[in-house]
C-alpha positions in Angstrom: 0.0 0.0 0.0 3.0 2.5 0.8 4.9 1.8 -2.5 1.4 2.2 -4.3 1.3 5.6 -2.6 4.5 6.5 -3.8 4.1 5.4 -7.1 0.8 7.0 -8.2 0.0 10.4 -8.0 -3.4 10.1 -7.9 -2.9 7.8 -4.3 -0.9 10.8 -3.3 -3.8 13.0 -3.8 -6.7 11.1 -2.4 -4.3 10.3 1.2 -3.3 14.3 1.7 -6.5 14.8 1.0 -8.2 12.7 3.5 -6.1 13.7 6.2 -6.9 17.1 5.4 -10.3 16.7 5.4 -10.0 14.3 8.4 -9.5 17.3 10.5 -11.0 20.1 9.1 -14.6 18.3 8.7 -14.6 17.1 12.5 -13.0 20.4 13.7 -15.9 22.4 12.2 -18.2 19.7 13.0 -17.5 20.2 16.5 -18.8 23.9 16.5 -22.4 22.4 14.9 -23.1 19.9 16.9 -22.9 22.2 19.9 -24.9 24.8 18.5 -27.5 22.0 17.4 -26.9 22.8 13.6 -26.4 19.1 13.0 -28.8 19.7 9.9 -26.9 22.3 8.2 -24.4 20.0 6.8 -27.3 17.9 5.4 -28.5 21.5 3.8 -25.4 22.6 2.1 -24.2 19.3 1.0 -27.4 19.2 -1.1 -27.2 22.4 -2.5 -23.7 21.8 -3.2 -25.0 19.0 -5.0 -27.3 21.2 -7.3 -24.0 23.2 -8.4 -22.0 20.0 -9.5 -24.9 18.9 -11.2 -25.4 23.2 -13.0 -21.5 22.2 -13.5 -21.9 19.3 -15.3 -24.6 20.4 -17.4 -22.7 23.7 -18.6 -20.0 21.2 -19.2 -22.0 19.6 -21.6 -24.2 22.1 -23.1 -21.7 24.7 -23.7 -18.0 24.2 -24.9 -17.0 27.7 -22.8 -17.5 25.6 -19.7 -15.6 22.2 -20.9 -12.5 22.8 -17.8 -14.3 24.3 -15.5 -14.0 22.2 -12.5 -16.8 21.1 -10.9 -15.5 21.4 -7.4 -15.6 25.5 -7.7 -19.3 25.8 -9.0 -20.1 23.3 -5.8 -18.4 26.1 -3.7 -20.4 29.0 -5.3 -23.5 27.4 -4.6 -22.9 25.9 -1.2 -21.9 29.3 -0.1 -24.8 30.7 -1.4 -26.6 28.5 0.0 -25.4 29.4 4.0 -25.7 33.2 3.1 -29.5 32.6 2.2 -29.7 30.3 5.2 -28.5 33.4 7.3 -31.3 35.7 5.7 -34.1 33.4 6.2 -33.0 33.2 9.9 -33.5 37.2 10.2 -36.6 36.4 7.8 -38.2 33.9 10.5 -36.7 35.0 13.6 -38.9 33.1 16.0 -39.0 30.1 13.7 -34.8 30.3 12.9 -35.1 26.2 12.3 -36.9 26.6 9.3 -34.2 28.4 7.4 -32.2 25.1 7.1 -34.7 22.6 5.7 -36.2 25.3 3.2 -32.8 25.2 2.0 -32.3 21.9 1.6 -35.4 21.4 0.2 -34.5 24.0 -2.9 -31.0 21.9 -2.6 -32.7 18.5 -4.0 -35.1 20.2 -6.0 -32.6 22.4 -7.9 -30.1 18.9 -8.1 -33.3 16.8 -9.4 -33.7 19.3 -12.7 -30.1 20.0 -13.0 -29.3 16.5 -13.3 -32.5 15.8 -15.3 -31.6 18.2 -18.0 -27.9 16.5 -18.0 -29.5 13.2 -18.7 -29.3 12.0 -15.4 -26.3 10.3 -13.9 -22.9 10.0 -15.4 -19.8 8.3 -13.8 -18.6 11.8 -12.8 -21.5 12.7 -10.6 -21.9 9.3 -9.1 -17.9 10.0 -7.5 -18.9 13.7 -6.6 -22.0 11.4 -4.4 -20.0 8.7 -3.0 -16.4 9.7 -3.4 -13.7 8.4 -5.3 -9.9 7.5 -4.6 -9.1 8.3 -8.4 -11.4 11.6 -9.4 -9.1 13.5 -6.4 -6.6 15.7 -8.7 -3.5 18.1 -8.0 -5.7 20.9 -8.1 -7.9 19.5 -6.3 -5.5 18.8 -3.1 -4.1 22.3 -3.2 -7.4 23.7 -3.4 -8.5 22.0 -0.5 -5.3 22.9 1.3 -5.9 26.4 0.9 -9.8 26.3 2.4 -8.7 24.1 5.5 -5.6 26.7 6.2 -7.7 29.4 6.3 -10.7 27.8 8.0 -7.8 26.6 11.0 -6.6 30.2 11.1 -9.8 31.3 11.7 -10.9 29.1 14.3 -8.2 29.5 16.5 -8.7 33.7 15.8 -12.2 33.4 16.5 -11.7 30.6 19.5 -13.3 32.3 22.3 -16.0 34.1 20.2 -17.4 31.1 18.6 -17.2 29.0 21.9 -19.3 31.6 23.8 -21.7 31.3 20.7 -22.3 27.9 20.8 -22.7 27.8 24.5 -24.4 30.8 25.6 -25.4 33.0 22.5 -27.2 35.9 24.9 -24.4 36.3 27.3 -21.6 36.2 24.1 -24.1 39.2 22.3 -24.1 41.4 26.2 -20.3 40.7 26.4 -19.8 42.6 23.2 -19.1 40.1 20.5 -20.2 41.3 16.8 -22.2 37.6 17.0 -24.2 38.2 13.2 -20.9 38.6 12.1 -18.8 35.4 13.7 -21.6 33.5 12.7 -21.9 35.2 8.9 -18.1 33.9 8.6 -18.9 30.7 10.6 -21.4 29.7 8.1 -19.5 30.5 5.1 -16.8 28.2 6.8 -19.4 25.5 6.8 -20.2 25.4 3.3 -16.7 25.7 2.2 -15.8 22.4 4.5 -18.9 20.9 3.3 -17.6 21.3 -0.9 -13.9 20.9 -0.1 -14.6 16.9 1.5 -17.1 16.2 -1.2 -14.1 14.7 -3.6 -13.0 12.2 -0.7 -16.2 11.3 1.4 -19.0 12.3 -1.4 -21.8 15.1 -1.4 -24.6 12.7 0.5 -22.2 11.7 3.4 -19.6 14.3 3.7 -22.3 15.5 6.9 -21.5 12.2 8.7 -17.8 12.5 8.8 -19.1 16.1 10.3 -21.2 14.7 13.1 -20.3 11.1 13.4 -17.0 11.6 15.3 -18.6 14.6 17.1 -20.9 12.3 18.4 -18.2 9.3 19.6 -16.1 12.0 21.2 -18.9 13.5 23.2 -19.0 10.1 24.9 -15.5 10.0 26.3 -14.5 13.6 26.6 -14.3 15.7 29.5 -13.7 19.2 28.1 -14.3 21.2 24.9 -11.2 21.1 23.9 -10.9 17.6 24.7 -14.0 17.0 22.7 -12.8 19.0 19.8 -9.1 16.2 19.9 -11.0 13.5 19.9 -13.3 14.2 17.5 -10.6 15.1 15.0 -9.1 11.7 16.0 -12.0 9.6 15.1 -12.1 11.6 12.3 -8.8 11.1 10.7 -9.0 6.9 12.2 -12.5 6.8 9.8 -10.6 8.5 6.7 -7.9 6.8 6.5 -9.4 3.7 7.2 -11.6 4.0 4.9 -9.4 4.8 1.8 -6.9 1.7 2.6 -10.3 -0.8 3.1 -12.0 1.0 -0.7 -8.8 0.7 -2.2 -8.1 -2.7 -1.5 -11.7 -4.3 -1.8 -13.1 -1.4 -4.6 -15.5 0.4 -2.5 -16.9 4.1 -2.7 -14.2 5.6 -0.2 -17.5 7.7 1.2 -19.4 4.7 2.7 -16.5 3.1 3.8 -15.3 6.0 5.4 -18.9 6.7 7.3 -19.0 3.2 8.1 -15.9 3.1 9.8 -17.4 6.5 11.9 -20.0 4.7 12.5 -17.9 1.8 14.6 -16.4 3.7 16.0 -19.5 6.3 17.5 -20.8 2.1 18.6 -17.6 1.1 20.3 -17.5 4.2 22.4 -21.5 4.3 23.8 -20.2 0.6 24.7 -17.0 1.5 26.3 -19.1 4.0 27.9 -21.6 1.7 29.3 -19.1 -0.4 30.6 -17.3 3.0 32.6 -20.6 3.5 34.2 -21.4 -0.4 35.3 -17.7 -0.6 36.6 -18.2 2.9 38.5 -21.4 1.7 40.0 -20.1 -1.7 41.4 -17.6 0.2 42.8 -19.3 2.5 44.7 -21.8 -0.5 46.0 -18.6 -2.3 47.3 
């Protein structure tokens, strides 16, 4: 597997890759799941969806559009997508929960025709829904790069402003912090997360490898910080697990990968269980 690596570029790509997105998608994950935006992921990655598929039909329709990646029209439409999430949440301000599933809603919908005027599915969309090992390029990697560098810088510059956020949003707003804008940025994070781990995990599950690990970590952990390790552990254990186990038995890296997460989210409400039954007999004796 190591001299494969070495060998083929394209190996190269899809392994930098997932331990890229390995931390960035559970370190942003982290933020929703406190602030009980679990859903958003599901939003965006749908509407990101529609702009691969308004990529791929371009692609074909019009010769203008023949090397335009899809990857960038993803990220066009997946950040419009959180910046009309955002106005819908002013829009309904005593129903803010509704933003997300109006989204995600005009998400499929706009996918469904976009990919019906295309002629349905091609093998290019069905690796932008699953994943793929191969489809990751060059570009691709150092695209990515560039989003998670800036998306770490600006979690550990807005540390202490997004924590108060997630925990206690009223007293974060009477202590002074500009919270419409931390969480304009926050969201526009998101959905740049959301199209960057579509090439590795695949637009229907890349909000699994968001939440999944969240949701093992919150098990063992015993601090924020804590939480936010562990989660990015699980997360980079379910990547790379994933791409070895689809590479050597030809499975979509994205199901693999979620399965894995999933295992893993089992093994600690288990290991859990067992902390607690131990604890108790102690205490009795």
């Amino acid at each position: 597997m190591i001299s494969n690596i070495l060998q083929y570029e394209f190996l190269q790509n899809a392994f930098l890759t997932g331990i890229i997105i390995g931390i960035i998608a559970p370190l942003i994950g982290v933020f929703i799941v406190v602030r009980r935006l679990s859903l958003i992921a599901d939003a965006l990655s749908h509407v990101t969806l529609a702009g691969i598929a308004a990529s791929l039909l371009l692609e074909k329709k019009f010769l203008l559009f023949s090397g335009l990646n899809p990857m960038y029209m993803g990220m066009v439409f997946s950040v419009t997508g959180s910046l009309f999430i955002e106005k819908l949440r002013t829009v309904y301000k005593h129903y803010q929960e509704l933003a997300i599933p109006i989204i995600l809603s005009g998400g499929i919908g706009l996918g469904a025709i976009f990919i019906s005027l295309a002629d349905g599915f091609n093998t290019d969309l069905f690796s932008y829904l699953f994943g793929s090992v191969s489809a990751v390029s060059r570009l691709d990697l150092w695209t990515i790069l560039v989003i998670s560098i800036l998306v770490i810088v600006l979690i550990i510059l807005l540390y202490k402003e997004l924590f108060l956020l997630s925990f206690d949003e009223e007293h974060a707003k009477a202590s002074g912090i500009a919270a419409k804008s931390v969480h304009f940025i926050f969201i526009i994070m998101v959905a740049l997360v959301i199209a960057a781990s579509m090439r590795i995990v695949g637009i229907l599950l890349v909000s699994s490898l968001m939440t999944l690990p969240v949701a093992a970590s919150i098990r063992i952990a015993k601090g924020f910080k804590q939480t936010i390790f562990y989660s990015v552990l699980f997360g980079e254990t379910s990547v790379l697990g994933g791409l070895m186990l689809s590479y050597h038995l030809d499975l979509a890296p994205g199901g693999t990968i979620v399965i894995i997460a999933v295992f893993i989210l089992i093994l600690t409400i288990l290991l859990k269980k067992m902390a607690v039954k131990t604890s108790l007999a102690s205490h009795q004796k």
